[in-house]
HTML snippet that shows the backbone in 3Dmol.js (N, CA, C, O; Angstrom):
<script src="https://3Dmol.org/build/3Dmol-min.js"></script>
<div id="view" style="width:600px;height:400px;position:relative"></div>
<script>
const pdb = `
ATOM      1  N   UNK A   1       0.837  -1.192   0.000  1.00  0.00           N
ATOM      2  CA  UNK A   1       0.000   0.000   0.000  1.00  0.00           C
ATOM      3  C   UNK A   1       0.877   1.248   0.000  1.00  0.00           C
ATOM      4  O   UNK A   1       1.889   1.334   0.695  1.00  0.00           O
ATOM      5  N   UNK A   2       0.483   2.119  -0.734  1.00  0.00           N
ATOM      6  CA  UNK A   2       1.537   3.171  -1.127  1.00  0.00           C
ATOM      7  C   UNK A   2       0.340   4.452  -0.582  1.00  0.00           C
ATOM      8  O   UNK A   2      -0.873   4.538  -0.774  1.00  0.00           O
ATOM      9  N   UNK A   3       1.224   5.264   0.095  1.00  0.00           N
ATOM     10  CA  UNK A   3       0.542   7.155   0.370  1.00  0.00           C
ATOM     11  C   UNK A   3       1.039   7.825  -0.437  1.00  0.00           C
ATOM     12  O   UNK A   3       1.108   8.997  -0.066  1.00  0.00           O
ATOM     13  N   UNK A   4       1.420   7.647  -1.365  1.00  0.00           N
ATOM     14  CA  UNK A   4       2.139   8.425  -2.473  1.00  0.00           C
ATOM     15  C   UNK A   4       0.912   9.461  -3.255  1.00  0.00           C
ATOM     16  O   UNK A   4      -0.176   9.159  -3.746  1.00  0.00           O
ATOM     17  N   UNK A   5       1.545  10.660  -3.138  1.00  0.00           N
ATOM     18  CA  UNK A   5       0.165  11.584  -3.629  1.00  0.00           C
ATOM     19  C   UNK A   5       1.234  12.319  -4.914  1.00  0.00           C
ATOM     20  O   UNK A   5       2.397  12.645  -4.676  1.00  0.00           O
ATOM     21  N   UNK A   6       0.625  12.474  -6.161  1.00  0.00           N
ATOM     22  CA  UNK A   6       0.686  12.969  -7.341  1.00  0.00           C
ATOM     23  C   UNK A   6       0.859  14.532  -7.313  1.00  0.00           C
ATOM     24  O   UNK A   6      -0.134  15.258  -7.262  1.00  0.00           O
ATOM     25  N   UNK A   7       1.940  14.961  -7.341  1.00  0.00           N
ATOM     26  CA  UNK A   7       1.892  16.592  -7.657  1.00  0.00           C
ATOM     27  C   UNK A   7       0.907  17.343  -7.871  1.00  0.00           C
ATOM     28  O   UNK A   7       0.640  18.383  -7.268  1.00  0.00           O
ATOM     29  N   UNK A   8       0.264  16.802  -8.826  1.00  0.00           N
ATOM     30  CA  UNK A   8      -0.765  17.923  -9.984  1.00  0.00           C
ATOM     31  C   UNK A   8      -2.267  17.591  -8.877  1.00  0.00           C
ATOM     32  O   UNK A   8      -3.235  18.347  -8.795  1.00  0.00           O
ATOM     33  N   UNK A   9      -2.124  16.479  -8.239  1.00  0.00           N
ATOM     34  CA  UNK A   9      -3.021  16.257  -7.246  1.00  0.00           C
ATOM     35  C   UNK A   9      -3.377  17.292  -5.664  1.00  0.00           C
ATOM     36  O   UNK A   9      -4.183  17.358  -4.735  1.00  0.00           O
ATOM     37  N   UNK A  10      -2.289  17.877  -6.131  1.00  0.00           N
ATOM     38  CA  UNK A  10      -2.098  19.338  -4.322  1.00  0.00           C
ATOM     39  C   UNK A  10      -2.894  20.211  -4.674  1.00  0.00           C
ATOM     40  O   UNK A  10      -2.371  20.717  -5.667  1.00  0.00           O
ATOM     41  N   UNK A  11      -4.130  20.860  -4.418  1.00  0.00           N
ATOM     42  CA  UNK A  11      -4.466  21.865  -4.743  1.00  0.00           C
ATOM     43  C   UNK A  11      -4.023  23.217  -3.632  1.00  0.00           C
ATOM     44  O   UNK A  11      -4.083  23.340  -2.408  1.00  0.00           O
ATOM     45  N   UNK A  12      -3.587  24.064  -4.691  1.00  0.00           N
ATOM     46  CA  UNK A  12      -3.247  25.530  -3.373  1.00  0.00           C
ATOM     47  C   UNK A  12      -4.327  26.097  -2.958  1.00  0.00           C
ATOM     48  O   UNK A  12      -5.187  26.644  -3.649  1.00  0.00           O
ATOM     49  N   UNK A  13      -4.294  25.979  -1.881  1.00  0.00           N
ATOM     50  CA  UNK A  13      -5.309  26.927  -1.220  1.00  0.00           C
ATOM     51  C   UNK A  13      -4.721  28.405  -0.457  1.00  0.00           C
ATOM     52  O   UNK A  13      -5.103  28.743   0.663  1.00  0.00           O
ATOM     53  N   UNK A  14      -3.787  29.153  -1.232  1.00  0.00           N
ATOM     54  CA  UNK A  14      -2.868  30.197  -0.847  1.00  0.00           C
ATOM     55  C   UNK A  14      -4.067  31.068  -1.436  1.00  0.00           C
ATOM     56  O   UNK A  14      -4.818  30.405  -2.151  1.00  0.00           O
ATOM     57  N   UNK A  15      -4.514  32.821  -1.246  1.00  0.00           N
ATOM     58  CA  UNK A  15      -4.834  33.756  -1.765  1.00  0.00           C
ATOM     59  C   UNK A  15      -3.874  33.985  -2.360  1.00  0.00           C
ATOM     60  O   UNK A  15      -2.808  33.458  -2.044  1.00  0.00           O
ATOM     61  N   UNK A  16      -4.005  35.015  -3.604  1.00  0.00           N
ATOM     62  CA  UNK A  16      -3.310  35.911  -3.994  1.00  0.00           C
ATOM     63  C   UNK A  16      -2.328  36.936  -3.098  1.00  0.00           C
ATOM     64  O   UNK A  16      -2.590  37.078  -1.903  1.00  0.00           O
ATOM     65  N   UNK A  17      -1.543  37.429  -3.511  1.00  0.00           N
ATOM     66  CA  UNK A  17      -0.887  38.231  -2.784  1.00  0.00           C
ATOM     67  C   UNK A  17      -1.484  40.082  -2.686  1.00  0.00           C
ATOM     68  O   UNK A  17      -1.343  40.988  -1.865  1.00  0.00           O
ATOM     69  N   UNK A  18      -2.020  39.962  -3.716  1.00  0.00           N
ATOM     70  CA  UNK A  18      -3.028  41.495  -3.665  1.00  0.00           C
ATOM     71  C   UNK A  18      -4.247  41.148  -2.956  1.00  0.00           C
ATOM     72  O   UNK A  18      -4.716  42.064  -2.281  1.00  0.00           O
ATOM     73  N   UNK A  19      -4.825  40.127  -2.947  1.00  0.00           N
ATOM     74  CA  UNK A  19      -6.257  40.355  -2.454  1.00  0.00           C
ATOM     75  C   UNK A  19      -5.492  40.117  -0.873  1.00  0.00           C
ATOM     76  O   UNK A  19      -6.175  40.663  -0.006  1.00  0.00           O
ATOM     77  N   UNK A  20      -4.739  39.705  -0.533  1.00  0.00           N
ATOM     78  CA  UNK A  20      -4.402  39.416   1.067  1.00  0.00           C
ATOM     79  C   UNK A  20      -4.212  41.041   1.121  1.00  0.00           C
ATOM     80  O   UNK A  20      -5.056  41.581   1.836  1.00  0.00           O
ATOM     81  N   UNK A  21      -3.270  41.927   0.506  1.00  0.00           N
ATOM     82  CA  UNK A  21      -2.798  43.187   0.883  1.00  0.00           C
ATOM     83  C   UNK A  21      -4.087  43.702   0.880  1.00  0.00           C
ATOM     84  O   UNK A  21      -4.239  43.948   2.077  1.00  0.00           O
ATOM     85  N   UNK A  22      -5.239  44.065   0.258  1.00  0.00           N
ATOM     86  CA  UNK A  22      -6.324  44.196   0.074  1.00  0.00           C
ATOM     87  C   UNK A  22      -7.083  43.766   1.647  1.00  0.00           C
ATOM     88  O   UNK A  22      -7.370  44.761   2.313  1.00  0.00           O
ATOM     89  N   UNK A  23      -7.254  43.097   1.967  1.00  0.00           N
ATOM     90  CA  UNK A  23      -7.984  42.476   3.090  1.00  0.00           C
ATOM     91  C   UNK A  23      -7.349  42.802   4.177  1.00  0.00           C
ATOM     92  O   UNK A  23      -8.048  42.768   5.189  1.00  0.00           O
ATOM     93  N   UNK A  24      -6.157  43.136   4.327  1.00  0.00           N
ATOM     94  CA  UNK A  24      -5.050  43.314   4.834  1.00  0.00           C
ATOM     95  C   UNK A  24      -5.468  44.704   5.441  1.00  0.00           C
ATOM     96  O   UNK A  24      -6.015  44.862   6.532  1.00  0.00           O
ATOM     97  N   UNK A  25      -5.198  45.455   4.752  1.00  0.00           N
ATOM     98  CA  UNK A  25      -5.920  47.191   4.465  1.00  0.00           C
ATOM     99  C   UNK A  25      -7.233  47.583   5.516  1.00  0.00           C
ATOM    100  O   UNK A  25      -7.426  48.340   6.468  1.00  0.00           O
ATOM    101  N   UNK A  26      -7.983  46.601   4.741  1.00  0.00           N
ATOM    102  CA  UNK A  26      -9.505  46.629   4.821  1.00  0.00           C
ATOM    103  C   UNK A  26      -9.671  46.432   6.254  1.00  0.00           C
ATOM    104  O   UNK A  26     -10.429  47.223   6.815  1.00  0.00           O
ATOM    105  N   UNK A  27      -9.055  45.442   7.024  1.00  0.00           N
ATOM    106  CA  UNK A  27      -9.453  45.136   8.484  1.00  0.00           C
ATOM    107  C   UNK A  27      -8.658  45.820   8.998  1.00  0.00           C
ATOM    108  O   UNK A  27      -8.708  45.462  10.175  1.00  0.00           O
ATOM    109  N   UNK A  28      -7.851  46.674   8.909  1.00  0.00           N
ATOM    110  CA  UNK A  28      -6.845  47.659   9.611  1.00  0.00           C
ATOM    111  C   UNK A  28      -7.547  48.900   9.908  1.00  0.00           C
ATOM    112  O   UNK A  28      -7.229  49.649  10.832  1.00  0.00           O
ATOM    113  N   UNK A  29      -8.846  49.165   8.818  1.00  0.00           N
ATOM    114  CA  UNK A  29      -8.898  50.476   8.527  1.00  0.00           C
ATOM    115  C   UNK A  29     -10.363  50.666   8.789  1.00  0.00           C
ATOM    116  O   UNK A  29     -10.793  51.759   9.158  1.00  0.00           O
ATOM    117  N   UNK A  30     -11.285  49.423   8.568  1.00  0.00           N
ATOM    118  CA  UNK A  30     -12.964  48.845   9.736  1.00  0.00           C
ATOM    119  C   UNK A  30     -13.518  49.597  10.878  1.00  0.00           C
ATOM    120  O   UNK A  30     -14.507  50.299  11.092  1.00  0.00           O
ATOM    121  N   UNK A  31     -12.174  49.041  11.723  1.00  0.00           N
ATOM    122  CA  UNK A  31     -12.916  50.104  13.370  1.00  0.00           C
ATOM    123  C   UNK A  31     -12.305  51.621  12.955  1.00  0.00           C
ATOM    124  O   UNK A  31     -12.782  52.284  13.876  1.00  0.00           O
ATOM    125  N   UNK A  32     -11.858  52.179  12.472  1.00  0.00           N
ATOM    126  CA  UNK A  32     -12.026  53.550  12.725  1.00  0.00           C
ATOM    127  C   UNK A  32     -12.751  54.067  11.852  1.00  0.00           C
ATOM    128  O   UNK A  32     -13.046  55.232  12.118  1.00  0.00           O
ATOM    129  N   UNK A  33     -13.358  53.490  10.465  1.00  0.00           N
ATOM    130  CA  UNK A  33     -14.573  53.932  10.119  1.00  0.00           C
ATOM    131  C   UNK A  33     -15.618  53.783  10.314  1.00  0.00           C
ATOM    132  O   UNK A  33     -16.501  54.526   9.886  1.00  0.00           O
ATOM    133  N   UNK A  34     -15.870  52.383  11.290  1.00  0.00           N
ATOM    134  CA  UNK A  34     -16.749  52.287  12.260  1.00  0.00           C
ATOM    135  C   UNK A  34     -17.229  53.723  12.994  1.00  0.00           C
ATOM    136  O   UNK A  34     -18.127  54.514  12.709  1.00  0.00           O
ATOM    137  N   UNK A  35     -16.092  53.698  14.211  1.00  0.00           N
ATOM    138  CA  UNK A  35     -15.569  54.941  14.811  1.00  0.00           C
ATOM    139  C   UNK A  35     -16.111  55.790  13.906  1.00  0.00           C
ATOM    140  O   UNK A  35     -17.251  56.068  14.276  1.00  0.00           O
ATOM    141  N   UNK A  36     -15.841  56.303  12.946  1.00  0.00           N
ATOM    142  CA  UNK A  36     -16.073  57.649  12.434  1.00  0.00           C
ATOM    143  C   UNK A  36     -18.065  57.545  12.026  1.00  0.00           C
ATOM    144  O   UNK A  36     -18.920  58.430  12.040  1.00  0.00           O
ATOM    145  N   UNK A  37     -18.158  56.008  11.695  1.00  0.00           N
ATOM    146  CA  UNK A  37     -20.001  56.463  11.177  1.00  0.00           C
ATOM    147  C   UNK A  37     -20.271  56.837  12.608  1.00  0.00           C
ATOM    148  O   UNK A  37     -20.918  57.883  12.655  1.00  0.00           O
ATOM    149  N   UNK A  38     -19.994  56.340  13.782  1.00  0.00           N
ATOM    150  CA  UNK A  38     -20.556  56.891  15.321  1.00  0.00           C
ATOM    151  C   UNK A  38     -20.482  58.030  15.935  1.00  0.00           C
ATOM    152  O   UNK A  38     -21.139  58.494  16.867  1.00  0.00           O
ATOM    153  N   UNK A  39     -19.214  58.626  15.035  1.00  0.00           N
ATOM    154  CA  UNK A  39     -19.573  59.939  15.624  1.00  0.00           C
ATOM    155  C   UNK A  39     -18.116  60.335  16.486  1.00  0.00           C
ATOM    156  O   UNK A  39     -17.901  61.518  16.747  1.00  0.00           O
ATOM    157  N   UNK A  40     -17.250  59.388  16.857  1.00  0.00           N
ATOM    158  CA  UNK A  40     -16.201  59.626  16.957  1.00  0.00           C
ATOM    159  C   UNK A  40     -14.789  59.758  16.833  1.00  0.00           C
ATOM    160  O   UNK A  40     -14.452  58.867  16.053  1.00  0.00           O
ATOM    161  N   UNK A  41     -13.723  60.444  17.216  1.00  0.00           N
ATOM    162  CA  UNK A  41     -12.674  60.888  16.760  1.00  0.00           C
ATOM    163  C   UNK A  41     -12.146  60.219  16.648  1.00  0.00           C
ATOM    164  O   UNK A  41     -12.495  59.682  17.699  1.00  0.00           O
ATOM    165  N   UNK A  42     -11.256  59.384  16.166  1.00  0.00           N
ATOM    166  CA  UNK A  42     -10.419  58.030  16.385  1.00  0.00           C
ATOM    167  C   UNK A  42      -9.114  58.454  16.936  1.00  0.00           C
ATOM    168  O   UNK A  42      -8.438  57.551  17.430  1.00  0.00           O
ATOM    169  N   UNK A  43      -8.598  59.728  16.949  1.00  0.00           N
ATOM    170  CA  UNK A  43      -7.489  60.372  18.016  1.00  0.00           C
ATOM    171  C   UNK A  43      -7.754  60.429  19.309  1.00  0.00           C
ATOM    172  O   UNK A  43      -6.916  60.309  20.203  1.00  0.00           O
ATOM    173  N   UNK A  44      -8.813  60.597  19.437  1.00  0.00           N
ATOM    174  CA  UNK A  44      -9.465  60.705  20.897  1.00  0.00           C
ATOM    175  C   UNK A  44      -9.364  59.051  21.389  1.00  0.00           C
ATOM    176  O   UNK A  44      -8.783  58.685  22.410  1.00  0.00           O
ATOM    177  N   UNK A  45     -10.055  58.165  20.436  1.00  0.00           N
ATOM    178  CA  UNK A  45     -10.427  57.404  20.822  1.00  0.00           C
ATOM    179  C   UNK A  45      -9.044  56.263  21.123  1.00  0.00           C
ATOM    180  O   UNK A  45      -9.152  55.188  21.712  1.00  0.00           O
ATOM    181  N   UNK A  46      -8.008  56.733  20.650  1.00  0.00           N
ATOM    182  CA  UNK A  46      -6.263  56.150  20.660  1.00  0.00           C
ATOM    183  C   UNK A  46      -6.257  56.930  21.937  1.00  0.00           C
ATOM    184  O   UNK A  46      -6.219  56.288  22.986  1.00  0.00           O
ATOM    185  N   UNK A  47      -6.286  58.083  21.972  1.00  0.00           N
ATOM    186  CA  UNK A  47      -5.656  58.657  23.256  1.00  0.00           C
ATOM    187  C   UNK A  47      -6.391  57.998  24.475  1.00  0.00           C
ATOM    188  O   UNK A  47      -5.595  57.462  25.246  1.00  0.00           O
ATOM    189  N   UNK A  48      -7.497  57.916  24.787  1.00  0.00           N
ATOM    190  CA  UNK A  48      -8.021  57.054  25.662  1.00  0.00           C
ATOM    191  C   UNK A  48      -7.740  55.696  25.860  1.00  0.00           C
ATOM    192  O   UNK A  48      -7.867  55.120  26.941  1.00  0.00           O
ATOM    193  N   UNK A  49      -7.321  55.138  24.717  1.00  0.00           N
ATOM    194  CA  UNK A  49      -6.968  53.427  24.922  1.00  0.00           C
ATOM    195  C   UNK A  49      -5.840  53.585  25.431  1.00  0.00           C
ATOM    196  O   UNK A  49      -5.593  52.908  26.429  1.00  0.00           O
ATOM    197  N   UNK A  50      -4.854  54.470  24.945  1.00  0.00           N
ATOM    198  CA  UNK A  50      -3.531  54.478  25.515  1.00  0.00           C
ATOM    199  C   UNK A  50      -3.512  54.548  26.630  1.00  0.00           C
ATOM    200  O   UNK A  50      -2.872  53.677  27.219  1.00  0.00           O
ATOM    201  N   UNK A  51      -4.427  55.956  27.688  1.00  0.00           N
ATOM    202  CA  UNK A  51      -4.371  56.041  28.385  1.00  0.00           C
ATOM    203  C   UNK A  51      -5.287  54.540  29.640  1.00  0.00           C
ATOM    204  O   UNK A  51      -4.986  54.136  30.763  1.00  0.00           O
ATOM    205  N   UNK A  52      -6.026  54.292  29.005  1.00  0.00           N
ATOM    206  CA  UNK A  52      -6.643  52.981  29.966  1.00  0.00           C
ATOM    207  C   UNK A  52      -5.432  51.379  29.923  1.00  0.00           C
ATOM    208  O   UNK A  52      -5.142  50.488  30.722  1.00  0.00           O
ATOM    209  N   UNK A  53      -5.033  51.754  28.468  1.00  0.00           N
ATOM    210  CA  UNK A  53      -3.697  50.455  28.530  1.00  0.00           C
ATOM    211  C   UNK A  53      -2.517  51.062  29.974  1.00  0.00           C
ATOM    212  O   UNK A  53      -1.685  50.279  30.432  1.00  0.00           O
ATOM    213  N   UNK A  54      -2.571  51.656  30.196  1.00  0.00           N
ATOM    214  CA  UNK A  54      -1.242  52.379  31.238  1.00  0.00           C
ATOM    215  C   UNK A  54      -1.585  52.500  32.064  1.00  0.00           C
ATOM    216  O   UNK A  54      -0.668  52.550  32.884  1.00  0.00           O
ATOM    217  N   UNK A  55      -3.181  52.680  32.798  1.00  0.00           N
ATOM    218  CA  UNK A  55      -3.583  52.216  33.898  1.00  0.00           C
ATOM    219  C   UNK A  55      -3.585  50.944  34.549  1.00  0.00           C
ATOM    220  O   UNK A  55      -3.302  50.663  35.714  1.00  0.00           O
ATOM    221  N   UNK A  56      -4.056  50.019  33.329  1.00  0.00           N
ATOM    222  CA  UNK A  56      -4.085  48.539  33.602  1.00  0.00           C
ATOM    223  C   UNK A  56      -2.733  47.916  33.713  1.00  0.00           C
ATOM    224  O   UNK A  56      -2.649  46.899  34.401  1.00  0.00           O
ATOM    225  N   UNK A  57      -1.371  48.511  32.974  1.00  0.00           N
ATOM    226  CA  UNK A  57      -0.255  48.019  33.630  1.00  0.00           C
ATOM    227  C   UNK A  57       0.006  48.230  34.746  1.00  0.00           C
ATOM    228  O   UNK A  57       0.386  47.376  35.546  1.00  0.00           O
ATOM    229  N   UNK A  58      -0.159  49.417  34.975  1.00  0.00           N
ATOM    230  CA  UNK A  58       0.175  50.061  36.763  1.00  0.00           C
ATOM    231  C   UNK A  58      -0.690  49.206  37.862  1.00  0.00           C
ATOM    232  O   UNK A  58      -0.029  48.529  38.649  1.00  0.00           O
ATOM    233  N   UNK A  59      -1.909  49.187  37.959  1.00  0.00           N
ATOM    234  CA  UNK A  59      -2.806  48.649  38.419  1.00  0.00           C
ATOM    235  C   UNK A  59      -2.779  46.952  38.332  1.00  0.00           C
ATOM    236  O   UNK A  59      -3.209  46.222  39.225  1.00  0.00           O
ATOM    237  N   UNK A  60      -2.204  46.507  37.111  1.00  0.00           N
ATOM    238  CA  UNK A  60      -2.435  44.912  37.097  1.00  0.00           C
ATOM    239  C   UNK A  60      -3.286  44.784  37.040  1.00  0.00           C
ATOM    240  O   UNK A  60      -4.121  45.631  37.354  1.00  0.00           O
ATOM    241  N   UNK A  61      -3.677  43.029  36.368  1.00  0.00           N
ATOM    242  CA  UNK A  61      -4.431  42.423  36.353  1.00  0.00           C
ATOM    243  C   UNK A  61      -5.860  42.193  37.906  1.00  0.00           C
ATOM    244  O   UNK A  61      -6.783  41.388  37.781  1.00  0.00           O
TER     245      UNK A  61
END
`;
const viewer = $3Dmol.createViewer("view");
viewer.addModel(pdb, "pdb");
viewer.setStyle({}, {cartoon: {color: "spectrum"}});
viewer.zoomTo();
viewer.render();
</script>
């Protein structure tokens, strides 16, 4: 009994390299246009995360 599998038999299941950069983009760039249909600043809304990330180190878990 042989597991021997045929080259032409592999199918790639890789994306493209543009549609990944593409998608790539796209989910980077989601929550702050989210953010922006709601109504808010997304500078504001960094400056506040920053500032609650630096509490929670100080403070700990």
């Amino acid at each position: 009994m042989s597991t021997e599998r045929r080259v032409d038999e592999v199918e790639d299941y890789h994306l493209p390299k543009q549609l990944g950069i593409i998608l790539t983009i796209s989910a980077l760039l989601f929550p702050y246009w989210v953010l922006i249909e709601f109504g808010y600043i997304p500078s504001f809304v960094m400056w506040a995360g920053t500032w609650m990330l630096t509490i929670y180190k100080i403070e700990g878990p």
